[in-house]
C-alpha positions, 0 to 999 in steps of 0.5 A: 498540527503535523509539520515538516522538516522541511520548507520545501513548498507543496506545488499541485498541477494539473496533469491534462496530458492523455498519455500520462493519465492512461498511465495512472488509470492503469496503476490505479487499476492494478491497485483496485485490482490488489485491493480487492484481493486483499479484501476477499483473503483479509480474515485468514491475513490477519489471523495468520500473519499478526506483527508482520508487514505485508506487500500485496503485488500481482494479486498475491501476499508477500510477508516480512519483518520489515517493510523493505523485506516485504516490498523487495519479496514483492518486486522480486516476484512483480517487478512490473506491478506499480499497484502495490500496497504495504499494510503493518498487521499490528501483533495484537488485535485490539479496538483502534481509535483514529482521530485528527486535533485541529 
């Protein structure tokens, strides 16, 4: 069981206004659209930039040592792309195991 350090309640709503939902199908669409870069340049990603972080923004690769490198590289460059994702390359290259205990 993972647990909070908080006692803050979750609150989900139910977003029906048109102007905030264009909104996050444009940010979703610029995600899709790093995503898929990602997906086309993952083989030379992984084989040259082992034990680093990486941002992809504006469809291109951003690297440093720490998540808040990457990222600031990243908004530098695309101050404007809200689709942006961070990915830890792990150093090495091993079979992982991802499971969930209930």
């Amino acid at each position: 069981m993972i647990r909070g350090g908080s006692n803050t309640p979750i609150v989900v709503e139910e977003v029906t206004d048109p102007v905030e939902l264009a909104k996050a199908r444009a940010q979703r669409e610029r995600f899709d659209r790093n995503w898929e870069w990602f997906k086309a340049h993952a083989t030379e990603i992984y084989r040259t930039h082992r034990g680093k972080i990486l941002c992809i923004a504006g469809e291109e690769l951003f690297v440093g040592d720490t998540p808040e490198e990457a990222l600031a590289l990243a908004k530098a460059a695309h101050p404007n792309d809200d689709g942006r994702f961070t990915r830890i390359i792990p150093l090495e290259k091993m079979d992982r195991i991802y499971a969930h205990r209930r």
